[in-house]
TIZA-436490 format. One record per residue (C-alpha): residue number from 1; residue in three letters; x, y, z. Coordinates in steps of 0.05 Angstrom, whole numbers, plus 5000, padded with zeros to 4 digits. Layout:
i | aa | east | north | up
NUM | ala | X | Y | Z
...
# end
This chain:
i | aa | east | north | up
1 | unk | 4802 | 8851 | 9131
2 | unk | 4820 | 8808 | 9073
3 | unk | 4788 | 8740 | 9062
4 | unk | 4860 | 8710 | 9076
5 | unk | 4881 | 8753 | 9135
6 | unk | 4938 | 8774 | 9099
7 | unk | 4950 | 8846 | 9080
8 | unk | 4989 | 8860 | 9020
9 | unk | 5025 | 8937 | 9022
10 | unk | 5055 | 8963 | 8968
11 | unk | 5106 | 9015 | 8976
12 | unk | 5109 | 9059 | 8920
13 | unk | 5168 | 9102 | 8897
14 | unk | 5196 | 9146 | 8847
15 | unk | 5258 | 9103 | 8838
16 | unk | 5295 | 9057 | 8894
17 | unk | 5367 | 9081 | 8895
18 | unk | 5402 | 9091 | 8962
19 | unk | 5362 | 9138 | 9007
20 | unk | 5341 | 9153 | 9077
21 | unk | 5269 | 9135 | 9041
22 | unk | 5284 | 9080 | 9011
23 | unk | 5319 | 9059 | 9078
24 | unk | 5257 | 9063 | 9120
25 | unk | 5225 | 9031 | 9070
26 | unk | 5268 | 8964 | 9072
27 | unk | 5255 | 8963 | 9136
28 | unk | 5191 | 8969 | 9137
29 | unk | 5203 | 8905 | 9091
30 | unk | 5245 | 8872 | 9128
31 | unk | 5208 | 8867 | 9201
32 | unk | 5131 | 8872 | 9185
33 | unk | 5111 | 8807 | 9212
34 | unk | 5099 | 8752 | 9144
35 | unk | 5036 | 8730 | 9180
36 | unk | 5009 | 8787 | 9177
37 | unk | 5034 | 8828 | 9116
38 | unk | 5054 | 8817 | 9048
39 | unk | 5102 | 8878 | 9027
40 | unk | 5119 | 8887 | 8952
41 | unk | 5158 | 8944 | 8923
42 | unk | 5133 | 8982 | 8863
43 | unk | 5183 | 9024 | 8827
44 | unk | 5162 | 9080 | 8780
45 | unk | 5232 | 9064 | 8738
46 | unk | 5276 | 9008 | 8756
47 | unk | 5292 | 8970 | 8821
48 | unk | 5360 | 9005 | 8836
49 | unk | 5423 | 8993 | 8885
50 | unk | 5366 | 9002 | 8957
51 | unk | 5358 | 8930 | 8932
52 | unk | 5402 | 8900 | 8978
53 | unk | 5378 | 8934 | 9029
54 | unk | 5319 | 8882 | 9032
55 | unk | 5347 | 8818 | 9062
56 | unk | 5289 | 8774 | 9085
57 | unk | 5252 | 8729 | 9043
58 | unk | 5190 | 8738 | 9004
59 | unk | 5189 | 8817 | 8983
60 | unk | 5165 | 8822 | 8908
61 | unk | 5209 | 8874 | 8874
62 | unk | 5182 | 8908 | 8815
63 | unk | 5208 | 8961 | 8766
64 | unk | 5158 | 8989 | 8717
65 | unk | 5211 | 9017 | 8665
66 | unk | 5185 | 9092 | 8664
67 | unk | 5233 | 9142 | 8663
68 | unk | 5189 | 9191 | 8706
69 | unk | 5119 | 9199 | 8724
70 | unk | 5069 | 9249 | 8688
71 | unk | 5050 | 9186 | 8639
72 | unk | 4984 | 9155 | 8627
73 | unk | 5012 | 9096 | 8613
74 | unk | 5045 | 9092 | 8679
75 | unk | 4985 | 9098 | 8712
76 | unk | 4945 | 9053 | 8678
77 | unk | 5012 | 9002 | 8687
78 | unk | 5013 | 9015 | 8767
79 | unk | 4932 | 9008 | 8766
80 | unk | 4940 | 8936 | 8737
81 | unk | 4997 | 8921 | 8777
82 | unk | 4953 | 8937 | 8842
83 | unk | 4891 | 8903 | 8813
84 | unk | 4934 | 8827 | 8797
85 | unk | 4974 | 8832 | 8864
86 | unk | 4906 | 8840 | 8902
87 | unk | 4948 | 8901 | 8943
88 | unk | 4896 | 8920 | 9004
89 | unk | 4950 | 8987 | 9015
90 | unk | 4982 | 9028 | 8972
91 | unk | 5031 | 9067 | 9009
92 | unk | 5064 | 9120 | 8964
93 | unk | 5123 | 9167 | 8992
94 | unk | 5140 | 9241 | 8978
95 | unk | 5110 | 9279 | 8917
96 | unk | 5150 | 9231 | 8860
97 | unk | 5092 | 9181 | 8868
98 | unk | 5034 | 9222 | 8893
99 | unk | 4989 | 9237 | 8840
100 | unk | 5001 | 9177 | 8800
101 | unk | 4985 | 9126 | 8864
102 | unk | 4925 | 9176 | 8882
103 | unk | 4894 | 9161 | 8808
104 | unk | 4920 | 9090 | 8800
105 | unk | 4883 | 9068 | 8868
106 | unk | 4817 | 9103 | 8845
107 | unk | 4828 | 9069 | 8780
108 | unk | 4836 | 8998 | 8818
109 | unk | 4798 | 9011 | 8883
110 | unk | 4859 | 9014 | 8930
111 | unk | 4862 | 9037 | 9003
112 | unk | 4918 | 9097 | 8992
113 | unk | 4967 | 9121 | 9049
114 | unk | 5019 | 9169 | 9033
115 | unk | 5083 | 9194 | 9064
116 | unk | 5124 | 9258 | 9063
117 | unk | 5191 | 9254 | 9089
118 | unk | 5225 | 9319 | 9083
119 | unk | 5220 | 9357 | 9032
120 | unk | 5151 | 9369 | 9029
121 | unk | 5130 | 9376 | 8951
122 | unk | 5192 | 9377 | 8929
123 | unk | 5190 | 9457 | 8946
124 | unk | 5267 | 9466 | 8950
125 | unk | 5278 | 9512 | 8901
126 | unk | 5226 | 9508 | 8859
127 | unk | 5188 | 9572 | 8843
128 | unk | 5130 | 9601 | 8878
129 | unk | 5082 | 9585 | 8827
130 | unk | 5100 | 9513 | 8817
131 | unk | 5089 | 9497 | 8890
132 | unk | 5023 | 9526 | 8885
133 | unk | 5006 | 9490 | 8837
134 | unk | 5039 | 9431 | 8871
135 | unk | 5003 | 9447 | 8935
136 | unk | 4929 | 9454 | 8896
137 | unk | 4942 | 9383 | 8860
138 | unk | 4967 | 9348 | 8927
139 | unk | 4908 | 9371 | 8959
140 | unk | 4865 | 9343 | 8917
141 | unk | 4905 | 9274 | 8925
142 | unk | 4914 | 9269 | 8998
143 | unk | 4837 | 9286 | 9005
144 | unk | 4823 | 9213 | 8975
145 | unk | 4876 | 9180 | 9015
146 | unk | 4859 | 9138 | 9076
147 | unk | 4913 | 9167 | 9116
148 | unk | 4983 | 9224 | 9108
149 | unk | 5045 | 9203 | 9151
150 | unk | 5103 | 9253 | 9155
151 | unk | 5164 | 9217 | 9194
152 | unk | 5179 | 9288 | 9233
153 | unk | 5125 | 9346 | 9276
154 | unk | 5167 | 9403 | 9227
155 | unk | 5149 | 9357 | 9157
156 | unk | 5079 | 9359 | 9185
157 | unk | 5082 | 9436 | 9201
158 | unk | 5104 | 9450 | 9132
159 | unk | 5051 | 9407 | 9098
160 | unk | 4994 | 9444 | 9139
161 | unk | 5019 | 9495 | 9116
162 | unk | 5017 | 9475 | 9039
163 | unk | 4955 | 9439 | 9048
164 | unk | 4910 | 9462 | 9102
165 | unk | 4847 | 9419 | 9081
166 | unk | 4893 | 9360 | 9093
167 | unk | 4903 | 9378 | 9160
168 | unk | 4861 | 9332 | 9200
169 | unk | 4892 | 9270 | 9161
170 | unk | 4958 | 9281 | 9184
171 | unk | 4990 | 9238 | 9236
172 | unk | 5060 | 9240 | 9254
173 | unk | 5099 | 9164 | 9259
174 | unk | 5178 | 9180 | 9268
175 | unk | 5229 | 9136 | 9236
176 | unk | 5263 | 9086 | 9272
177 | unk | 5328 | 9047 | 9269
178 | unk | 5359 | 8980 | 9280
179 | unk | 5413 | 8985 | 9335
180 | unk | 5488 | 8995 | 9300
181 | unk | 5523 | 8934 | 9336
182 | unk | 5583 | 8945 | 9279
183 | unk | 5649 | 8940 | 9303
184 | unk | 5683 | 8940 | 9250
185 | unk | 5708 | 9024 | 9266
186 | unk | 5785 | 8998 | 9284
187 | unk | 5795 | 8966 | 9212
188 | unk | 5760 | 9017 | 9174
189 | unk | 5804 | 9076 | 9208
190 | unk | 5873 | 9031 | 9187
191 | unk | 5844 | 9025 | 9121
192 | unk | 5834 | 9102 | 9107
193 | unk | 5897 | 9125 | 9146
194 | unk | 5864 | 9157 | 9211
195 | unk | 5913 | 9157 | 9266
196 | unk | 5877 | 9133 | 9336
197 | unk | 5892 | 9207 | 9360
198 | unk | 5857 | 9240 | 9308
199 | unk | 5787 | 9256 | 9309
200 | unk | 5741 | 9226 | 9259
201 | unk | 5677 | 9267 | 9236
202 | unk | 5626 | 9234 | 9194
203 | unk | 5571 | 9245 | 9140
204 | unk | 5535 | 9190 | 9118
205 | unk | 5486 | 9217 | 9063
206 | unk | 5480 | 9222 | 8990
207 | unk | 5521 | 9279 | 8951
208 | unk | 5464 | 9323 | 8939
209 | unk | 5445 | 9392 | 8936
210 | unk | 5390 | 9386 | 8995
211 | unk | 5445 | 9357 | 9032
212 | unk | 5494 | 9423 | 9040
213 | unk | 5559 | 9381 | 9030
214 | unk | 5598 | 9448 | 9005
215 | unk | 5580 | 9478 | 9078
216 | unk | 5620 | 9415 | 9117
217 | unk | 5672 | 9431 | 9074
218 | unk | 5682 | 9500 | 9085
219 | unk | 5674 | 9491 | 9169
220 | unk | 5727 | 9434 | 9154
221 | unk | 5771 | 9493 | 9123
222 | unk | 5761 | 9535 | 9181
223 | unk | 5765 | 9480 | 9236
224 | unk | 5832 | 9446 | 9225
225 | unk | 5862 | 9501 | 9238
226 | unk | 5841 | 9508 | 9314
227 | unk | 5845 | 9436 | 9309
228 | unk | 5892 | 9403 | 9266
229 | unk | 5870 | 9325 | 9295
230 | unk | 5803 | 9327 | 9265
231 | unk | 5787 | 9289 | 9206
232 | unk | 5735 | 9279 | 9152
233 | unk | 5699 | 9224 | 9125
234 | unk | 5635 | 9228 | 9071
235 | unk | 5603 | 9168 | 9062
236 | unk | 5566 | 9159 | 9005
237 | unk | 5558 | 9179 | 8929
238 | unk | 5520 | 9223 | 8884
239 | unk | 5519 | 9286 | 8832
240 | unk | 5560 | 9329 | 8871
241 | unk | 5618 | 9291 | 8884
242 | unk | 5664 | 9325 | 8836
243 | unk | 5653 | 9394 | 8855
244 | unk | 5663 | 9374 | 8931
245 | unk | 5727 | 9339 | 8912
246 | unk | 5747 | 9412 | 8877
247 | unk | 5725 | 9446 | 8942
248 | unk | 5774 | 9399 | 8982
249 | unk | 5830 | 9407 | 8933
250 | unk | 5827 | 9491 | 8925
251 | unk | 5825 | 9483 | 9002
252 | unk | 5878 | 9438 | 9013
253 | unk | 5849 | 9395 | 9050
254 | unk | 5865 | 9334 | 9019
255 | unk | 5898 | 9292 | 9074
256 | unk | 5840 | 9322 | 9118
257 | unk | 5778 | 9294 | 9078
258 | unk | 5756 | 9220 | 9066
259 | unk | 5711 | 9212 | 9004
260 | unk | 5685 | 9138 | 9022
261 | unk | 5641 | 9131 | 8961
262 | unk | 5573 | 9086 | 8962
263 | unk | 5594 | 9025 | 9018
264 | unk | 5553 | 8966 | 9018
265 | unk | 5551 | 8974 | 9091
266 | unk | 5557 | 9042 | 9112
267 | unk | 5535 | 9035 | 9189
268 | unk | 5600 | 9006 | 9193
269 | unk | 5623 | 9068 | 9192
270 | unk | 5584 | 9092 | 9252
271 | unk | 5640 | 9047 | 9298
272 | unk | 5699 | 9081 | 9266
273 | unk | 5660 | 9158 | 9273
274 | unk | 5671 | 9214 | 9347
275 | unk | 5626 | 9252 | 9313
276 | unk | 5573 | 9253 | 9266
277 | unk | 5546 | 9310 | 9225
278 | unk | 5484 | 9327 | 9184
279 | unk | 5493 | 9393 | 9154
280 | unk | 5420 | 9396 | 9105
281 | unk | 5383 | 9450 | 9089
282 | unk | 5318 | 9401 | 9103
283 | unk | 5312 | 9341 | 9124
284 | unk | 5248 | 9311 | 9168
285 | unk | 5293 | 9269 | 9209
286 | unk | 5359 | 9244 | 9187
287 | unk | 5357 | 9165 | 9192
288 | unk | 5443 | 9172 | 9201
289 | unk | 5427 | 9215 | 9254
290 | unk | 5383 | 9167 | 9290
291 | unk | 5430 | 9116 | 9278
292 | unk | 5490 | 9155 | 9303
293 | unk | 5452 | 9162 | 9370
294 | unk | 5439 | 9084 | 9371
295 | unk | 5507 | 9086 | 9377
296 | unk | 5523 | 9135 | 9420
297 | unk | 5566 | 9188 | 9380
298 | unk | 5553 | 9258 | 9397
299 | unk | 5536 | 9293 | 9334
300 | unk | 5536 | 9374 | 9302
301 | unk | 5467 | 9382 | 9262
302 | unk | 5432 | 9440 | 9225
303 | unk | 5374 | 9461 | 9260
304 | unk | 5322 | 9435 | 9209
305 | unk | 5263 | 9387 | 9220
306 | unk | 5255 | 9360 | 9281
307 | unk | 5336 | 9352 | 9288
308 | unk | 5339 | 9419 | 9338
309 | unk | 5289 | 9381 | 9383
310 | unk | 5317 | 9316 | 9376
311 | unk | 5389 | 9338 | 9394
312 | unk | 5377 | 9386 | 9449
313 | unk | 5319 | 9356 | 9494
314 | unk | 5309 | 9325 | 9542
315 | unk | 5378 | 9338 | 9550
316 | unk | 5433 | 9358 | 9510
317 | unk | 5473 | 9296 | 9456
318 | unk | 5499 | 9347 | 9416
319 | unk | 5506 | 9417 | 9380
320 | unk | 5453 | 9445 | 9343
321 | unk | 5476 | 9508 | 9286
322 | unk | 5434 | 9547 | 9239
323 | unk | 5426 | 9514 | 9165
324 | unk | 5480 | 9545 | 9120
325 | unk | 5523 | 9579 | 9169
326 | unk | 5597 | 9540 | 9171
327 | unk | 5630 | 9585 | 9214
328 | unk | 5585 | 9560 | 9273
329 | unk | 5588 | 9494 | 9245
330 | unk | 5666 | 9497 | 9250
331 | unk | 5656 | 9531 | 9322
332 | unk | 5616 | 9466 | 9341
333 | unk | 5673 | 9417 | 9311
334 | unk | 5721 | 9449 | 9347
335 | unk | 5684 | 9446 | 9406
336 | unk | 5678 | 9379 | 9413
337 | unk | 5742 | 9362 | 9380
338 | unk | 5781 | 9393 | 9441
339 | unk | 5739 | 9362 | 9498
340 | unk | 5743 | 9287 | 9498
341 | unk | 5690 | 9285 | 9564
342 | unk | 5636 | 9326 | 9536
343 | unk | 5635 | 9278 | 9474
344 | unk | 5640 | 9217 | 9521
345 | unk | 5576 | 9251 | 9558
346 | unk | 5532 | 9269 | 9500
347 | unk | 5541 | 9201 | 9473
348 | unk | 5516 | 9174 | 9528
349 | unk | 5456 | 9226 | 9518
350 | unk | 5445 | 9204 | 9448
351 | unk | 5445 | 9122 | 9464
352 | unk | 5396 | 9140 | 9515
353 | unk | 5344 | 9178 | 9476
354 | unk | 5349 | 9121 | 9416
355 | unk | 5335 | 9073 | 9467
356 | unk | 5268 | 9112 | 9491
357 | unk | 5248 | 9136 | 9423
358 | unk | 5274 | 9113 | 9361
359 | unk | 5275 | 9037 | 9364
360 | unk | 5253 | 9006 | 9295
361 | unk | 5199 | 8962 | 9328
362 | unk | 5165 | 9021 | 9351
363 | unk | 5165 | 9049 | 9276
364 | unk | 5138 | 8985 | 9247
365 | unk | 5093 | 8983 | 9303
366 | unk | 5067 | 9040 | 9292
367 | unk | 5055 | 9023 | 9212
368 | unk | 5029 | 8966 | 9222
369 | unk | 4978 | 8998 | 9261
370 | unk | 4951 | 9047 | 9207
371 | unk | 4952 | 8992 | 9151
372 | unk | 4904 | 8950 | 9203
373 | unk | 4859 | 9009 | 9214
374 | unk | 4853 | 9017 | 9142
375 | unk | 4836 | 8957 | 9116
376 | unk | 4792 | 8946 | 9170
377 | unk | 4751 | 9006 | 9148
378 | unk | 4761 | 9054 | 9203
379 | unk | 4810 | 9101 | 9162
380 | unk | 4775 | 9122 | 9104
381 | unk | 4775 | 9178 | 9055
382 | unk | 4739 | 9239 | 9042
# end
C-alpha cells in the first residue's frame, strides 16, 4: 500500500469521446471514495466531449496529443506520465490502449489491470489473420498484467477463447448505473412532436457500424405499418448519421424517426422512452440498457453478450431477437406496441433486476476491490 494510503489509478484510453466506455469510466471517477483513490485520466489523443461526464472535483485530465497508438514516442510519453504522477494502477480498457500501457508500466514499474468491454480485440471485421496476430500480442500483454476485467460472462467467453493462457486472470465485474431519476420525458416529447398516444421507442448509442442502426430502421419500416402509433427516437451522434437519415428518407419515414443528435444529458431521454432498444451486433452489456431497466422501460435487444440473459431471467423485462434480423425485431415492436399491460409488467421486471444487480455502488465496489488487492501485492503478474 502506498506510503500515503492513497492509490492513484489511471484509466487509460484510446481517446475519451462519448461512449458506454468512457461512461463507466466517469463513473468510476466520479464515486471512488477521494480518501481512498486518486483517479486521473490518460488520453492517448485529446481529452474529448466524455469530459463532462466527470463532475466531481479533483480528476486530472490529460490528453497526450497522439493521433493513434503504435508510437514509441507515445509510450515513452505515457511511461513518464505514470512515473511523475506516482500512479500505483494503470487500468487500460479494450485493445486501443493495450500494448502501449502493457510496455509503458514495465517501462515505469506500474501495477497493470486491463479491461475488455465488448468487442474483444477489436475482431469485428477484421480479418482472420489480424486477430491472430492480435490474439498472440494480447497474450503476451495480459500475461504481465495484475489482473483482466471484462464487464459481461459472453466478453469473457470470447476472450478465452482468443487467449486461453489468459484464462485464469480473468474475472468478470458487470457495469453498473446511477438510478435515472429524470423527469424531464413530458417536455422532451412536446419538444419533438410525440403525441401522448403514440409510442416512443428509443436508442441511445453512438451512430456506429457495431451498433446496427440500419437494422432499427428497417423493423421501423416494417412496424408502423401494423402499428402506425409507434415512434422513433436515436439519441446520439456519429459516422453513420447521414446514411441512416437516407435510410429514413427512401423509407418515408420521416415523421416516424427522431434523430436527437449528441444531448448533453441523454438519460433524460429515458423518462420520455415505452421502450428501449439495443439492436448491436456486439456489445458486452449495454450501459443504456442497464439504465433503461433503472427505470423501468421494457426494452427489444439483440441477443448478444450477456443482454439474452439479462433480459429474459429470472423473469422476463423484455424481448430478446437474433442480431441482424429486423423482421423479428419489428415483430417484437409491435408486440409491445399493442399491449400497454405487458409493457407496464416487464418494466416492473426490469426496475427490479437493476435494483438487485446493476447498482453503480456495487460496480465501484467491486473495483475498488481489485485496485486494493493489487497494490497490496496479492494480484500479481506472471
Amino acid at each position: 500500500m502506498p506510503a500515503t494510503n492513497l492509490i492513484r489509478v489511471a484509466f487509460i484510453v484510446s481517446t475519451f469521446e462519448q461512449g458506454g466506455m468512457e461512461r463507466c469510466i466517469s463513473r468510476l471517477c466520479n464515486r471512488l471514495d477521494r480518501k481512498r483513490y486518486s483517479p486521473t485520466v490518460i488520453s492517448f489523443s485529446s481529452i474529448g466531449s466524455a469530459d463532462h461526464w466527470i463532475t466531481t472535483e479533483g480528476v486530472e485530465r490529460v490528453g497526450l496529443g497522439f493521433g493513434g497508438g503504435n508510437n514509441p514516442k507515445l509510450i515513452i510519453r505515457l511511461a513518464k506520465e505514470l512515473r511523475d504522477r506516482k500512479i500505483d494502477v494503470a487500468h487500460s480498457h479494450n485493445w486501443g490502449s493495450l500494448l502501449e500501457t502493457s510496455i509503458a508500466t514495465r517501462l515505469s514499474k506500474t501495477n497493470h489491470v486491463h479491461s475488455e468491454r465488448g468487442t474483444v480485440l477489436n475482431h469485428l471485421g477484421a480479418p482472420e489473420w489480424k486477430v491472430r496476430l492480435r490474439a498472440h500480442l494480447a497474450t503476451a500483454a495480459l500475461r504481465r498484467t495484475n489482473q483482466v476485467l471484462t464487464v459481461a460472462n459472453h466478453t469473457a467467453d470470447v476472450l478465452r477463447r482468443y487467449c486461453p493462457r489468459v484464462s485464469n486472470r480473468i474475472k468478470v465485474i458487470g457495469n453498473g448505473v446511477d438510478p435515472i431519476l429524470s423527469n424531464d420525458g413530458a417536455d422532451l416529447r412536446e419538444r419533438f412532436g410525440v403525441k401522448p398516444d403514440e409510442i416512443l421507442v428509443g436508442s441511445v448509442s453512438r451512430l456506429v457500424d457495431v451498433k446496427n442502426l440500419h437494422c432499427l430502421i428497417d423493423a421501423m419500416n416494417k412496424a408502423t405499418r401494423q402499428s402506425p402509433k409507434l415512434k422513433l427516437a436515436i439519441v446520439g451522434e456519429g459516422p453513420n448519421r447521414t446514411a441512416l437519415e437516407s435510410a429514413v428518407q427512401e423509407y418515408r419515414l420521416s415523421e416516424k424517426v427522431i434523430f436527437a443528435g449528441m444531448q448533453e444529458r441523454p438519460d433524460a431521454w429515458f423518462d420520455a422512452f415505452d421502450v428501449f432498444v439495443n439492436c448491436s451486433i456486439s456489445e458486452g452489456i449495454s450501459q443504456a440498457l442497464l439504465e433503461s431497466l433503472s427505470k423501468g422501460i421494457p426494452s427489444v435487444v439483440t441477443d448478444v453478450g450477456d443482454h439474452g440473459m439479462i433480459v429474459r431471467s429470472p423473469v422476463p423485462s423484455g424481448i430478446v431477437v437474433p442480431s441482424r434480423d429486423h423482421e423479428m425485431m419489428a415483430e417484437g415492436l409491435v408486440r409491445l406496441a399493442s399491449d400497454e399491460d405487458e409493457r407496464v409488467q416487464l418494466g416492473k421486471a426490469a426496475l427490479e433486476k437493476y435494483n438487485q444487480q446493476f447498482t453503480i455502488e456495487a460496480m465501484v465496489e467491486n473495483h475498488s476491490r481489485v485496485y486494493r488487492s493489487v497494490v497490496n501485492g496479492k494480484l500479481t503478474p506472471c
